[in-house]
Every structure is written in C-alpha cells, then in structure tokens.
C-alpha angles and dihedrals in degrees: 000000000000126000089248093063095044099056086040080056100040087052091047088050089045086056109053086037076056096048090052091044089063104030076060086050094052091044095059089042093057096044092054095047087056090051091052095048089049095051085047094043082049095053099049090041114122109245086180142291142284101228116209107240096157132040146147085208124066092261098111108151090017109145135214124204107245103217116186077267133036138159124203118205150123090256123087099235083074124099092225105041099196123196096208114132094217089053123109124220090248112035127152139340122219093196124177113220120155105009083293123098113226125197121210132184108222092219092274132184095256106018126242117253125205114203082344106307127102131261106231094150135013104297127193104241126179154166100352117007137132132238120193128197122178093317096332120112119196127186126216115235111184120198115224 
C-alpha cells in the first residue's frame, strides 16, 4: 500500500473518531439540558394556593401559588407581594424540605400566627391551616 493511501486512511479514520467524539459531546450536552430544565420546571411547579379568608380590602377568595418556596411580604422581591399595613418587607417563608411543608416568621414587626398561635420558630403546616399576618388571613391548600 503506498504512503499516499495510508495517510488518505489514517485521515478517514480521524474523522469519524472525530464524528463520535462530538456526537458523544452533544449527547452529554443534551442530557444535561434536560436535567436542568427538569430541576427549573420543578422548582416553578404549583404545589397549591393560599386562599384569602380575611381582609380589610375586597380580596376575599383571592388565591396565591404555593412554589416549594415562597416569601410573603410587602417588598417586591417577594413571591407573594401583600398589600397588608401591618405587614413587614420581609415577612414570612412557606418552604417545602423533606415532603413537609414548614412556615417561618422572618422576625418580622408584628409576628405571623398559624390557627391563632404565633410563629416564634419553623413550624410543620399543612392541609388547612391558617396563616395571619397584621388583619390578613390566609388558608393553606395542599396538592395531593
């Protein structure tokens, strides 16, 4: 075989090897896009509502989405932006860990109150339960 048809060989066989190398490239790439857009799609995903109960506006059966986490507040780098007086910029925090969903009052002016009682540390709500903040009244809705 001459010298001529074995470098013509050796660069057919480079560029397949180089073919593979990047169809495995892409492959990664797009398996790790999905993975991303899962963990996003997760994350924006409803898990249920906070349902107005109680309000000094007209806003009576009003719901909220309920993400894996959500801040309540009067600032609008909140999820849920309220319009409540008694309300601080930084409220409270619904967050989901551990397949429970915990409520915590981010030492706010006025306190948060669940069924009545304060919030002094993380506490485990669920299905039904009511959250207060100044003279809004807010009601848990789990998904199943």
């Amino acid at each position: 075989m001459s010298l001529d048809a074995t470098l013509l060989m050796l660069r057919v066989i480079s560029g397949g090897l180089l073919l593979v190398f990047m169809g495995a490239v892409f492959v990664v790439l797009w398996r790790d896009y999905r993975a991303a857009a899962g963990t996003v799609e997760r994350g924006q995903r409803e898990y249920g509502r906070l349902v107005v109960i109680r309000n000094t506006n007209d806003e009576v059966g009003h719901h909220y989405p309920l993400l894996p986490i959500t801040s309540l507040g009067r600032s609008p780098s909140n999820t849920i932006v309220l319009e409540e007086p008694f309300c601080s910029q930084e409220h409270a925090l619904i967050m989901r860990r551990s397949g429970q969903w915990w409520l915590e009052d981010r030492r706010s002016s006025n306190g948060t109150l669940l069924n009545g009682d304060p919030v002094n540390e993380p506490v485990v709500v669920s299905s039904g339960d009511v959250i207060g903040i100044g003279r809004l009244m807010l009601k848990i809705e789990l998904d199943q």
